[in-house]
C-alpha positions as CSV (number, residue, x, y, z in Angstrom):
1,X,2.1,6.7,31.5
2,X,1.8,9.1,28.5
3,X,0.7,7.8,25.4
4,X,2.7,7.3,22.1
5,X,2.3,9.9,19.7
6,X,2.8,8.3,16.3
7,X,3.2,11.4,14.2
8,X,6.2,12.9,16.6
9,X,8.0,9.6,16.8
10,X,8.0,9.5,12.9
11,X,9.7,12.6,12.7
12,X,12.3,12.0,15.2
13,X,13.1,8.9,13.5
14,X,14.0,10.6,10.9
15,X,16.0,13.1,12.1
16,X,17.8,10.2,13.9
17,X,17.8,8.3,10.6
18,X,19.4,11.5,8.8
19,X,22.2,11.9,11.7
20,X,23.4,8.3,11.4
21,X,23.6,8.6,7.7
22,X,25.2,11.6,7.7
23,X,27.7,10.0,10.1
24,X,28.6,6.2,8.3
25,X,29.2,9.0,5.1
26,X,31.4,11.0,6.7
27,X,33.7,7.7,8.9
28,X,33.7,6.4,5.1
29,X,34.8,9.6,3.8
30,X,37.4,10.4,6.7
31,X,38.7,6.7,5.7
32,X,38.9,7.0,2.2
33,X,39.2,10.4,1.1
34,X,39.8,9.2,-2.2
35,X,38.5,6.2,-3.8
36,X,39.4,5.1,-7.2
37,X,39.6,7.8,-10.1
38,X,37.3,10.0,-7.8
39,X,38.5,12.5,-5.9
40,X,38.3,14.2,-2.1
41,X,35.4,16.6,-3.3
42,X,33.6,14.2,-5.6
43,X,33.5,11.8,-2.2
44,X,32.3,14.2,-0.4
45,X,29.1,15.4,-3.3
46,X,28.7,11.6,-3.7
47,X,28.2,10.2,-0.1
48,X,25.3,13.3,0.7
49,X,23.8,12.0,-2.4
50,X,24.0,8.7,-0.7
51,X,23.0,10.2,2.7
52,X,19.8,11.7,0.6
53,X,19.1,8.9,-1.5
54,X,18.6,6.8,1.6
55,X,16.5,9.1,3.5
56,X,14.4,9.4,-0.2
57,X,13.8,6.1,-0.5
58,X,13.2,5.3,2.9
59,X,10.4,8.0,3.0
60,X,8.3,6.5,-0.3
61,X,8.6,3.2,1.5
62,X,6.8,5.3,4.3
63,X,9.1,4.1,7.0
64,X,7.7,7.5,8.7
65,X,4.4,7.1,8.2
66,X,2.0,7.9,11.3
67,X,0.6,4.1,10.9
68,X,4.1,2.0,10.9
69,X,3.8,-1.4,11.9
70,X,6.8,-1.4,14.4
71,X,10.3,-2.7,13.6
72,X,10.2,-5.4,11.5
73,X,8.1,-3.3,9.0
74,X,11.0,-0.4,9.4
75,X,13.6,-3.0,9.1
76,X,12.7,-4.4,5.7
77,X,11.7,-0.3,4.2
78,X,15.7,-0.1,5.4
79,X,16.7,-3.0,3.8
80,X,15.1,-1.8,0.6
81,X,16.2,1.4,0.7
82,X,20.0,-0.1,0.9
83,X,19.5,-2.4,-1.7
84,X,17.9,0.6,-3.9
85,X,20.2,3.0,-3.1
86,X,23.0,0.6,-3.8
87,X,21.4,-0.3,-7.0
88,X,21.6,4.2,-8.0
89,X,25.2,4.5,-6.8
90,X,26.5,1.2,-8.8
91,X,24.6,2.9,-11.9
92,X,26.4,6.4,-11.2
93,X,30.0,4.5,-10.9
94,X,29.5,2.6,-14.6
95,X,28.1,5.2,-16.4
96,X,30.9,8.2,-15.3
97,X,33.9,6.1,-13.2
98,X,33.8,2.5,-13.6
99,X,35.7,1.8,-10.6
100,X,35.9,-1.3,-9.1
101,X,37.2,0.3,-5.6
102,X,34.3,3.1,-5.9
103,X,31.9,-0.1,-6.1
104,X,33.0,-2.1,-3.2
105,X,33.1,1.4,-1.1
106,X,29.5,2.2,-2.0
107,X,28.3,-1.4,-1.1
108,X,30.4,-1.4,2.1
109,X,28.4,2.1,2.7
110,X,25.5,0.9,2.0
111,X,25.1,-2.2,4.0
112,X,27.2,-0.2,7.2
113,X,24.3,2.5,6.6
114,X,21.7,-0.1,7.1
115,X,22.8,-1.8,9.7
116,X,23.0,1.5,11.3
117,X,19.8,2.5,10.8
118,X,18.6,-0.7,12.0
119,X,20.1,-0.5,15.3
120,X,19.1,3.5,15.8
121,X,15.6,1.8,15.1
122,X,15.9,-1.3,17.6
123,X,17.0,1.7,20.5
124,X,14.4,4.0,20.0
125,X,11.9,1.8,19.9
126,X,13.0,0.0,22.8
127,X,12.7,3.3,24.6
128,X,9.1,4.6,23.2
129,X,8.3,1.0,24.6
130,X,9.4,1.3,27.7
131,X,8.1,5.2,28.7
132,X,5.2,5.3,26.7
133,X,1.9,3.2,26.5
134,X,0.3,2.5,23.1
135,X,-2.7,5.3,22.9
136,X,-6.3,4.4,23.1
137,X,-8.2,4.2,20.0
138,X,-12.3,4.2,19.9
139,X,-13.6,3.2,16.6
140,X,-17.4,4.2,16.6
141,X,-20.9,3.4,13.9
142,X,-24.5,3.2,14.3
143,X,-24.5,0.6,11.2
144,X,-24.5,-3.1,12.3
145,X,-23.7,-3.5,8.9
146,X,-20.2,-2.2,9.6
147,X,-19.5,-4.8,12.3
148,X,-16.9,-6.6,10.0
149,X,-15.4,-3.4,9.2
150,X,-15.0,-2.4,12.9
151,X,-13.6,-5.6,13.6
152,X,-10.9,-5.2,11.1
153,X,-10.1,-1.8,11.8
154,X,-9.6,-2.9,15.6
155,X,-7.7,-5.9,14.8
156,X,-5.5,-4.3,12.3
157,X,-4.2,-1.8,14.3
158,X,-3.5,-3.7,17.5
159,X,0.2,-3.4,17.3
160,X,-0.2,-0.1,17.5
161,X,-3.4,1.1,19.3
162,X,-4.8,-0.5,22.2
163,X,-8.5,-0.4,20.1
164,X,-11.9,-0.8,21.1
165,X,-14.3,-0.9,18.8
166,X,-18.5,-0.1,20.2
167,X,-21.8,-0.2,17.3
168,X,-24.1,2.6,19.1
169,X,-27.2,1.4,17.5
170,X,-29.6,3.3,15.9
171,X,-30.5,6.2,18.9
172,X,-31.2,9.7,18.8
173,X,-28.8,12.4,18.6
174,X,-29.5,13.9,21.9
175,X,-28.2,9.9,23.2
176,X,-25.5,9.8,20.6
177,X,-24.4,13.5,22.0
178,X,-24.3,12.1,25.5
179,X,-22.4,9.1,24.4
180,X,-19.7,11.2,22.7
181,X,-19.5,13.4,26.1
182,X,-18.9,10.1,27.9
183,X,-16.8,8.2,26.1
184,X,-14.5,10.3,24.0
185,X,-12.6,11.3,26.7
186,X,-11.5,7.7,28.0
187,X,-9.5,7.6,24.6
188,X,-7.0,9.2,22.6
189,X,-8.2,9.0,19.5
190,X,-11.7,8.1,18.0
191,X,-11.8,6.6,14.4
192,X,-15.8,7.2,12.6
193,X,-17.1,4.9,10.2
194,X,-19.4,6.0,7.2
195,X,-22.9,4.6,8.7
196,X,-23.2,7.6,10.7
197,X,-26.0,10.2,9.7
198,X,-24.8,13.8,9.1
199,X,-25.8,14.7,12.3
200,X,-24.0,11.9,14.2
201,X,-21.5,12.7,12.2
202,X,-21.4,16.7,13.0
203,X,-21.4,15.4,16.8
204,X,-18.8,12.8,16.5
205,X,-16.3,15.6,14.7
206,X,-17.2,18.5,17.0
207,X,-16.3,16.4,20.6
208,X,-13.3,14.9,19.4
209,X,-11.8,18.3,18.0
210,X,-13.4,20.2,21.0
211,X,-11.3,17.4,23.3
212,X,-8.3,17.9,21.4
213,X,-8.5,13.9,19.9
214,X,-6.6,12.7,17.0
215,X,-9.8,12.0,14.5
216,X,-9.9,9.0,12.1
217,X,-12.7,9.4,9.0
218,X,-13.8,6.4,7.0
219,X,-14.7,8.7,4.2
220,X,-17.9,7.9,1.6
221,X,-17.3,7.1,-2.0
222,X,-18.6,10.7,-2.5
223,X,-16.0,12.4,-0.9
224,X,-12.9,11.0,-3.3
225,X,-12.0,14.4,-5.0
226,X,-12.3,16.2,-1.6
227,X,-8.8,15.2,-0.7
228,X,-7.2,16.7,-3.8
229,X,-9.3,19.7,-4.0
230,X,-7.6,23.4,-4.4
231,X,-8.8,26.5,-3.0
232,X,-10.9,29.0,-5.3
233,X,-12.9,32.2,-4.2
234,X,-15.5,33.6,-5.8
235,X,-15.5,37.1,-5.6
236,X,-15.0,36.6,-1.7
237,X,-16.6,33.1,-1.2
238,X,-14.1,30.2,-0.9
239,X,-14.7,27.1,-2.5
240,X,-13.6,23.8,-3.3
241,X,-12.3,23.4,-6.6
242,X,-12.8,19.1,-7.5
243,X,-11.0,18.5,-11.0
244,X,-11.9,15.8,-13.3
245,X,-11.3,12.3,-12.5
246,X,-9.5,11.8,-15.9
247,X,-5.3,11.4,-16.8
248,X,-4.8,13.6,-19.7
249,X,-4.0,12.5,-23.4
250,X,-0.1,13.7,-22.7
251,X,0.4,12.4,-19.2
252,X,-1.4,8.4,-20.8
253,X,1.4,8.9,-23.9
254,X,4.2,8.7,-21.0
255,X,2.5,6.3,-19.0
256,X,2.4,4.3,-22.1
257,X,6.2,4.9,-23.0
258,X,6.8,3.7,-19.3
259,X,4.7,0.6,-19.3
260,X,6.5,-0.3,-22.3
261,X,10.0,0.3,-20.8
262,X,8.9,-1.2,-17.5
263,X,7.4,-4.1,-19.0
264,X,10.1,-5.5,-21.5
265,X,13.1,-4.7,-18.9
266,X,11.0,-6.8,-16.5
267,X,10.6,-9.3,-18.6
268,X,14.3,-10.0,-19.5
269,X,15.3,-9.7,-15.5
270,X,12.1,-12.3,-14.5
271,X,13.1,-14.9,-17.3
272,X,14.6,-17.2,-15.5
273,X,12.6,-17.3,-12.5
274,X,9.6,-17.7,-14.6
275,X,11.0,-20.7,-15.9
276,X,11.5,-22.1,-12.9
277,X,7.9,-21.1,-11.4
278,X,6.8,-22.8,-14.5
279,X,8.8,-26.1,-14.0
280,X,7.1,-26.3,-10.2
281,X,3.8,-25.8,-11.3
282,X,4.1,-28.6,-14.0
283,X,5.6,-31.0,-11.8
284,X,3.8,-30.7,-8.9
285,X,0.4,-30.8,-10.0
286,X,-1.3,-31.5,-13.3
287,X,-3.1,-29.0,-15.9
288,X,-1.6,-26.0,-17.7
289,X,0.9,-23.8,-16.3
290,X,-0.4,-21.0,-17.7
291,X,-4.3,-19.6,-16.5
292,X,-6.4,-17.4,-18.4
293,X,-9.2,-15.5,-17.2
294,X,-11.5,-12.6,-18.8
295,X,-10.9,-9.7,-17.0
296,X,-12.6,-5.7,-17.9
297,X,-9.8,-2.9,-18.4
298,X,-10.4,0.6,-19.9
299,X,-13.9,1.6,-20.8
300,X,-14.9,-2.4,-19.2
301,X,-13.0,-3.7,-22.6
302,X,-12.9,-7.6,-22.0
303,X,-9.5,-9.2,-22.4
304,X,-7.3,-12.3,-21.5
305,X,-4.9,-12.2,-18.0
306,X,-2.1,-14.4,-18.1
307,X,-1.5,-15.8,-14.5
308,X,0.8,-19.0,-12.9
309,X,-1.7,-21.3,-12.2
310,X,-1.8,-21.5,-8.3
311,X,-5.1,-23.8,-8.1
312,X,-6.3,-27.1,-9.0
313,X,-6.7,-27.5,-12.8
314,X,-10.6,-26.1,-13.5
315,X,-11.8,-25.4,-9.8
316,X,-14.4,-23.4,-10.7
317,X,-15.9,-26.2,-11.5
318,X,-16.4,-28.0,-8.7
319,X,-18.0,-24.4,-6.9
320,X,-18.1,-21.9,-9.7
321,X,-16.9,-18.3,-9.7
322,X,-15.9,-16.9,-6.2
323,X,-13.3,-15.3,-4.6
324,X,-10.2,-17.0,-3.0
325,X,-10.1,-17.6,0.6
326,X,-8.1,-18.3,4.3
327,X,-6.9,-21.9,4.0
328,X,-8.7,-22.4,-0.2
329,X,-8.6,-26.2,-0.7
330,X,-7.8,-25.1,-4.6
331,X,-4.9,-23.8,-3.9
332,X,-1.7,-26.4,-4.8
333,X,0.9,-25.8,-2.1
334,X,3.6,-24.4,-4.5
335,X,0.1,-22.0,-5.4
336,X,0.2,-20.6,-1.9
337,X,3.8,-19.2,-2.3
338,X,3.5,-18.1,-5.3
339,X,0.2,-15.9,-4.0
340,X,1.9,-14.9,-1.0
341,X,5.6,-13.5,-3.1
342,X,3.2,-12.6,-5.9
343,X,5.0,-14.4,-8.4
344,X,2.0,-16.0,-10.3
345,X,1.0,-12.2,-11.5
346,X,4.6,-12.1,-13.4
347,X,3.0,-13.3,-16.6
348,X,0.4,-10.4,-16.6
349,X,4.1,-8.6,-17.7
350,X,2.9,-9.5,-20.8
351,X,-0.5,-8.0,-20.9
352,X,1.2,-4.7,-20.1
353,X,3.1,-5.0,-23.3
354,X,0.1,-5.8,-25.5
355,X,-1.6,-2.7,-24.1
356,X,-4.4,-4.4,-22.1
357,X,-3.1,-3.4,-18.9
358,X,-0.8,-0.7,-17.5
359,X,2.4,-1.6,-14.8
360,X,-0.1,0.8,-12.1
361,X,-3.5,0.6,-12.0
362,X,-7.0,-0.4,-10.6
363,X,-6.7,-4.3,-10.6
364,X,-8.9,-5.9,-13.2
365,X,-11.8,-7.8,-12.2
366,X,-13.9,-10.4,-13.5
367,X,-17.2,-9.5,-15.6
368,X,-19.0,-12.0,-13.4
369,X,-18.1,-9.6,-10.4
370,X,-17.5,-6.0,-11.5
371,X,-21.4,-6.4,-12.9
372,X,-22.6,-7.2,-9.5
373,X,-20.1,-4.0,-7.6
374,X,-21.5,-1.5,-10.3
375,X,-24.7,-2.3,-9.4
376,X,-24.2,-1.8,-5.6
377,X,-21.3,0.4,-5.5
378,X,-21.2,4.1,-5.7
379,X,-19.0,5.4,-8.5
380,X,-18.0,2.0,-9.2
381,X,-17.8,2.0,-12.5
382,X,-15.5,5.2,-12.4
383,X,-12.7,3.1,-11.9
384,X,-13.0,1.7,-16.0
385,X,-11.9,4.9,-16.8
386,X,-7.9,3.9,-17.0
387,X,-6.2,0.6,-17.7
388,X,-6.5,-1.8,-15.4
389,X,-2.5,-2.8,-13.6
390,X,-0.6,-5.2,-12.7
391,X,0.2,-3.4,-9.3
392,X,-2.5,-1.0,-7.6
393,X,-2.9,1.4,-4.8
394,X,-5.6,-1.2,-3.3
395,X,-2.7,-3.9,-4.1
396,X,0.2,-2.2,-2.0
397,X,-2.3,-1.4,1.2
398,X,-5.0,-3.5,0.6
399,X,-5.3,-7.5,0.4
400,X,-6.9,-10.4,-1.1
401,X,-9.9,-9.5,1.4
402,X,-9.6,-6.0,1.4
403,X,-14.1,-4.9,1.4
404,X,-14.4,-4.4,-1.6
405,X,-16.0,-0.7,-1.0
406,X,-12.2,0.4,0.2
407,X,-10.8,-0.9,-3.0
408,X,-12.9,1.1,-4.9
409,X,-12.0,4.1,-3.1
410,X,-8.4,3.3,-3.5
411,X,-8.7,3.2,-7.5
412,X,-10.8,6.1,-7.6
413,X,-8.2,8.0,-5.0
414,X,-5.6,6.8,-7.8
415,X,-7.3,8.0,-10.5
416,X,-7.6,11.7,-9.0
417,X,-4.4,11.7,-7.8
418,X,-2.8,10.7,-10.7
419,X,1.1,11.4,-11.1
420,X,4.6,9.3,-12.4
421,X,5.4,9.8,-8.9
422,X,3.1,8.2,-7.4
423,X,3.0,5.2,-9.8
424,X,7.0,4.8,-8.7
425,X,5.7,5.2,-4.9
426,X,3.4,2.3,-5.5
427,X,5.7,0.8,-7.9
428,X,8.5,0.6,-4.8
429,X,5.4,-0.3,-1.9
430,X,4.7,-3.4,-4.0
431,X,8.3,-4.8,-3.6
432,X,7.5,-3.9,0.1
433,X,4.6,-6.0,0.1
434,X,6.2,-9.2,-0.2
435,X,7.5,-9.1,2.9
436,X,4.7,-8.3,4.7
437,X,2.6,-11.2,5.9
438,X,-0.1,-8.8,6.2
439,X,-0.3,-7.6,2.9
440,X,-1.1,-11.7,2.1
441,X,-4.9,-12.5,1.7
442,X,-7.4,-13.0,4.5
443,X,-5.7,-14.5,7.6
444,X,-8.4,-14.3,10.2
445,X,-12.6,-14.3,10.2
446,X,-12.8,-11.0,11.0
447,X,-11.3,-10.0,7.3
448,X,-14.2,-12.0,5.3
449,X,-14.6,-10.5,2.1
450,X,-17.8,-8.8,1.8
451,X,-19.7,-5.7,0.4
452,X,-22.4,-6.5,3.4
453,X,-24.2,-9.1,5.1
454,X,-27.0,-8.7,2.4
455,X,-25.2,-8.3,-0.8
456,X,-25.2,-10.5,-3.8
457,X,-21.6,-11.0,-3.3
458,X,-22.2,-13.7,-0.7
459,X,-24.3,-15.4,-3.3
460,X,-21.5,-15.4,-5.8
461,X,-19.5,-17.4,-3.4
């Protein structure tokens, strides 16, 4: 049986995606021709925007991305998508029509267009299923350091990949070269983690091209910029152009303006249900309501984060500073659903509107920690070069256990990549999140939180 080929069954997913739009618009135009004040050509304009809108949103929700996690996790980028496309067209009808028929069509529209998509979804991937096995992934290191990271690589992509995971050892290159030979070819694609030397690394890259195998790079702190680097020759010699891991004075004036916006419109929507996360956590377990905690933002400025409490009233205490955990005795049951809908971090709201932290962002961390990270952490400290946020990229595809090392690649990928588009991708990925039981902290061993079995991290804990 052929294997799945992830990339090719994102793009006809969309172009299934797009037809089904495109015909729920035009049954609702064909019905209603005219709806309200607006007329047959308006319709018409207005349901492609709908049609486009839809296909927009469900693309930053990266419904096609190579890496989907099957249907449920297409489902809820859908549901999204209806609920934020709904949420555009009901703004479009108050502000030029204010017609309560043009309304009730585009909800109708919406929520047909959904349930469309939904069941185009269900079909195909009953199909894939059924004529194609998952592919064969081989994820490969000479670091028995990188064991944990294996693991979690192998585990996390098990709905997808039918992963095996092998730690070579330390052996020559002439074995490692033999290994590649005799084992490359048994899989479909080979991920490489970062313990391999340059010249494992040369071999690993070479054999998988030279068997035409999809290629998977866990790249080194180092290589950051590479993947926004532009093309520049000199005189006839092409090289990578790397530019500075910095947002500009004009581009942190709008991100300001927006954190501001953001931050008080978010406010007045989350009133009352903060007033009602702060009536559970007073009655159901004693101590403040409100927890503060010293956190470093820009240039490692120490400040106070406002969080919902979610743990027993001074548990540091009892074990002092360390990270939370699978199955944390601190945490109060209404704690653990707070965590998992991340409703505690409302308050930090807040701390965007003082100006100690920005809506998007690195996540701040703890003096006690971020001292220890610098110290063994390559480029570390390059993430204190922007506000810290209430919502990160290491926030929408990371987790509570996420290795610390990826995080800080995240941040510093964020940094160098910084645009308002991407902040409203992430922005939309974290309201994603909270229906994804994976994006929840550690779950299982294999996702310990750990910089390695040596560092001083373990102590901390």
């Amino acid at each position: 049986m052929k294997a799945r080929n992830m990339r090719a069954e994102g793009r006809r997913s969309l172009l299934l995606n797009a037809s089904v739009l495109a015909a729920a618009a035009f049954a609702a135009w064909a019905v209603l021709p005219e709806c309200g004040p607006i007329g047959m050509r308006n319709m018409i304009f207005l349901n492609m925007v709908y049609v486009c809108g839809m296909l927009c949103f469900m693309h930053w929700l990266e419904k096609y991305s190579d890496l989907i996690s099957g249907l449920y996790e297409k489902t809820v980028s859908t549901a999204l998508s209806s609920i934020y496309m709904f949420a555009v067209t009901a703004l479009i009808n108050l502000l030029i029509f204010g017609s309560a028929v043009r309304l009730a069509h585009d909800a109708l529209l919406c929520l047909a267009g959904g349930i469309f998509v939904f069941g185009t979804d269900a079909l195909f991937e009953a199909y894939c299923s059924a004529h194609y096995r998952p592919p064969k992934l081989l994820i490969i290191d000479t670091d028995s350091n990188n064991l944990r990271r294996m693991k979690r690589i192998k585990y996390g992509v098990l709905r997808i990949y039918d992963s095996w995971y092998e730690d070579v050892g330390k052996i020559t290159p002439e074995d490692f070269r033999e290994f590649a030979a005799d084992r490359f070819p048994q899989f479909d694609a080979v991920c490489i983690l970062d313990g391999l030397s340059d010249e494992e690394y040369h071999i690993a890259v070479n054999t998988a091209t030279s068997l035409n195998k999809e290629l998977f790079i866990v790249p080194e702190m180092i290589d950051v910029g590479k993947t926004n680097a532009k093309i520049v020759c000199f005189d006839d010699i092409l090289t990578l152009y790397m530019p500075k891991t910095e947002i500009g004075t004009v581009e942190l004036f709008v991100k300001r303006a927006v954190d501001i916006l953001v931050s008080s419109v978010g406010l007045l929507l989350a009133a009352v249900p903060m007033a009602v996360t702060a009536a559970a956590v007073k009655a159901t377990s004693p101590g403040p309501v409100i927890y503060s905690q010293v956190r470093y933002t820009r240039d490692k400025r120490k400040f106070k984060i406002y969080k919902f409490r979610t743990m027993v009233a001074d548990a540091e205490k009892l074990r002092g500073p360390k990270f939370a955990e699978k199955d944390d005795p601190r945490i109060t049951k209404v704690g653990r659903i707070l965590r998992s809908a991340r409703i505690d971090e409302l308050p930090q709201l807040v701390n965007v509107l003082k100006g100690d932290m920005s809506i998007v962002g690195p996540r701040p961390e703890r003096p006690v920690f971020a001292d220890v990270f610098e110290k063994e952490i390559e480029r570390y400290g390059d993430r204190f070069k922007v506000k810290a946020g209430l919502t990160s990229l290491s926030h929408v595809y990371g987790r509570y256990s996420t290795y610390i090392h990826d995080r800080t690649y995240y941040d510093l990928f964020y940094i160098s990549h910084y645009s308002l588009p991407l902040d409203f991708k992430i922005l939309l990925l974290t309201t994603k999140t909270v229906f994804l039981k994976s994006a929840a902290e550690g779950e299982d061993d294999f996702k310990e939180k750990t910089v390695a079995v040596t560092s001083k991290e373990v102590s901390l804990k």
